[in-house]
N, C-alpha and C positions, 0 to 999 in steps of 0.2 A: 880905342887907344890902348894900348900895351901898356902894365906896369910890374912892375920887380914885386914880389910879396916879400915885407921887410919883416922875415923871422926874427930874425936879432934882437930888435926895439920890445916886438912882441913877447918873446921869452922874460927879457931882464925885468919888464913891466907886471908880468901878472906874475912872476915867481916872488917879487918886491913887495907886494900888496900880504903877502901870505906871512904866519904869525910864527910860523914851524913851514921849515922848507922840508918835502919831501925826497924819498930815495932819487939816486941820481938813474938808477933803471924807470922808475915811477916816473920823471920827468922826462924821460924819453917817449916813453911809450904815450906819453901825454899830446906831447909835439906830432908826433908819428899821426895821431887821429887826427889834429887840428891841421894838417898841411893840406891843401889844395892837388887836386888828382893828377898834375902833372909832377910834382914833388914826390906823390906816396908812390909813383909807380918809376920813377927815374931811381928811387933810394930802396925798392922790394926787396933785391939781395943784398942790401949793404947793411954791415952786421957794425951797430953803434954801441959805444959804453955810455958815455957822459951827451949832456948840452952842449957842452964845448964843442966836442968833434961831431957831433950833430949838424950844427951852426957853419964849422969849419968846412966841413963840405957842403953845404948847400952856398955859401958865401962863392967856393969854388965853380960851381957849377951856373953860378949866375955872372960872376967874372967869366968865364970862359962862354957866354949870352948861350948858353944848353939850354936853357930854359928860359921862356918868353911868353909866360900867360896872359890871358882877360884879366882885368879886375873881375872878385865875385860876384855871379850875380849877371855879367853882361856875355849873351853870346853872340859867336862870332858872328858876321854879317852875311855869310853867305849859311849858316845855319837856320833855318826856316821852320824846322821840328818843331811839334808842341810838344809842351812840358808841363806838369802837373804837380802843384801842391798838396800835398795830404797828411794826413796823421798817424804817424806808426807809435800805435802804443801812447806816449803822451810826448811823442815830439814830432814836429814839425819835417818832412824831408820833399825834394825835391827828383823825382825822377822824368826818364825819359818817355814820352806816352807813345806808344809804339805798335799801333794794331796790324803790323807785318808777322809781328812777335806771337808763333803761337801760344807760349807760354810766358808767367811773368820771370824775371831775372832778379834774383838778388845778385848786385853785384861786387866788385874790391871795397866800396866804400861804406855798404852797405854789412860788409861782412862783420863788419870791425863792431857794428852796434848788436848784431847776435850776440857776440862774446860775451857780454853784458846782459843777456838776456836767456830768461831759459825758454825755448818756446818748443813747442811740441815736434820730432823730426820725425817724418815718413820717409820707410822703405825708398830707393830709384830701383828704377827696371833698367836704369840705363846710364852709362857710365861718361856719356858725354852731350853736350848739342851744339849744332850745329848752326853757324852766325851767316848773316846776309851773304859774306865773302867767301866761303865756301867751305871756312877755316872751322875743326871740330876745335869743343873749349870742352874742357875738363867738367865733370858735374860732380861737384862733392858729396850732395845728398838735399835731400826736400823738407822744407820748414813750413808752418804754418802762421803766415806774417797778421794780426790782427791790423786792417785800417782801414777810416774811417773819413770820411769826405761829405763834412756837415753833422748833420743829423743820421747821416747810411754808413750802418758799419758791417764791413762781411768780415769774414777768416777767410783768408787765399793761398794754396798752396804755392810756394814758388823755389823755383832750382836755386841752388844756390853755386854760383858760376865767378870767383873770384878772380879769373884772369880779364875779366873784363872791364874796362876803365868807369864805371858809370857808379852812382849808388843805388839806382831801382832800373830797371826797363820793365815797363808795365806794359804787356801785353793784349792781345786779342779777349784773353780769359778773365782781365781784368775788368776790359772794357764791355764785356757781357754781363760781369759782377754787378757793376755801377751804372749800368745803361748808362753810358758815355758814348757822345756824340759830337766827333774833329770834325773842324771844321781845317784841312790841308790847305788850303789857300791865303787863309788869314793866320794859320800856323795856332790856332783856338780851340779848346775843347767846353763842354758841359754838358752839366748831368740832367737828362732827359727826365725832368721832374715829374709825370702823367705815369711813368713806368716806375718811380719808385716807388710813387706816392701807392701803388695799387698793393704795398710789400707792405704797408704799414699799417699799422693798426687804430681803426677811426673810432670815437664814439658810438655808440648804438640809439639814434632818435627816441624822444620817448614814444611812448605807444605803438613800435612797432618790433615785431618779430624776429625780425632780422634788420641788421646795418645799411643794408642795400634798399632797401622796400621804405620811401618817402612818399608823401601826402600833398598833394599839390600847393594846401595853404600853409607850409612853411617856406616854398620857394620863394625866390625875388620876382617880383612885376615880369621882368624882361626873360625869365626865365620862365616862368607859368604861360605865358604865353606861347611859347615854344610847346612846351608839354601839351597843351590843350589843343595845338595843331597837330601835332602826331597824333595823339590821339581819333581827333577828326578823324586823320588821314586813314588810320588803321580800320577805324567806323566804316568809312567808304569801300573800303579794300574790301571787308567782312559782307557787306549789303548784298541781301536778295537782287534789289534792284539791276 
């Protein structure tokens, strides 16, 4: 079901609540982050002063049905993509999960939370990339995005490509990061827990040497069992007989 995103209501409400209203540029620039990706990239070249003419052309453009979004949050029905929650830094974002992608993408919406951030930029050898459609996109230069999915956190370099409508497309290089494994059918991802786990750092048993080297009588029943057949089996293997 299609709905109108009601800027308006939402403006007057949270600038009401405040004790001391801020610059009339400061409140734009405010709006400008909180709009939904068909708003920020229908209004990219349009040069605003005030709220008002903010509101006044978006009011227009929804009068004149230009613009015709999802509610957030729901997508479309012939969209089937997985998508992935994770943690950049100490917030929450939602990008595209895209193991076509050899590289991951920061993308328009994505750009806007760098600003706010100082994160480390690496050297590009290359001044553009190229999208599924054949289309080259602009590459402004490579950042080191720190995030984090659970208890696993990498640093991941990614391009940062603002012509493009998304906030993250996480990549092939992501999903080698994460041991992540989509499931295309059911449009589901998760993280290959045996593969992270082996990243992490365990206890060391007592009485023994090293982490990895156990003693049969700490095992579980159903596990020693097992071990004592291998073992058999390896007896057998070794035998003169």
């Amino acid at each position: 079901m299609k709905e109108r995103y009601q800027l308006n209501v939402y403006m007057y409400t949270l600038f009401g609540c405040l004790s001391r209203s801020p610059a009339e540029v400061t409140k734009v620039k405010w709006f400008r982050k909180l709009m939904l990706p068909a708003y920020s990239k229908a209004l990219a070249t349009v040069e605003t002063d005030s709220v008002t003419q903010l509101h006044n052309i978006v009011r227009k453009l929804e009068d004149e049905d230009y613009l015709e979004i999802d509610s957030p949050g729901i997508r479309e029905q012939f969209d089937n993509r997985p998508y992935i929650e994770i943690k950049f830094v100490n917030q929450k974002v939602v990008g595209l999960l895209d193991s076509g992608s050899n590289v991951t993408i920061d993308c328009s919406i994505g750009c806007e939370q760098l600003e706010e951030l100082s994160l480390q930029i690496k050297p590009q050898r290359k001044n553009s990339v190229c999208t599924a459609d054949g289309q080259a996109q602009k590459l402004f230069r490579n950042v080191y995005l720190p995030l984090s999915i659970g208890p696993h956190f990498h640093l991941l370099m990614a391009s940062v490509v603002p012509s493009l409508n998304h906030s993250y497309i996480f990549g092939s290089d992501f999903c080698e990061l994460f041991w992540i494994s989509i499931d295309f059918e059911n449009g589901t991802w998760d993280v290959q827990s045996n593969e992270c786990a082996a990243s992490q750092v365990v206890p060391k048993p007592e009485g023994n040497m090293s982490p990895h080297v156990i003693t049969l009588e700490i095992l579980k029943p159903s596990d020693r069992k097992i071990a004592e057949n291998n073992i058999k089996s390896f007896a057998e293997i070794g035998s003169d007989e």
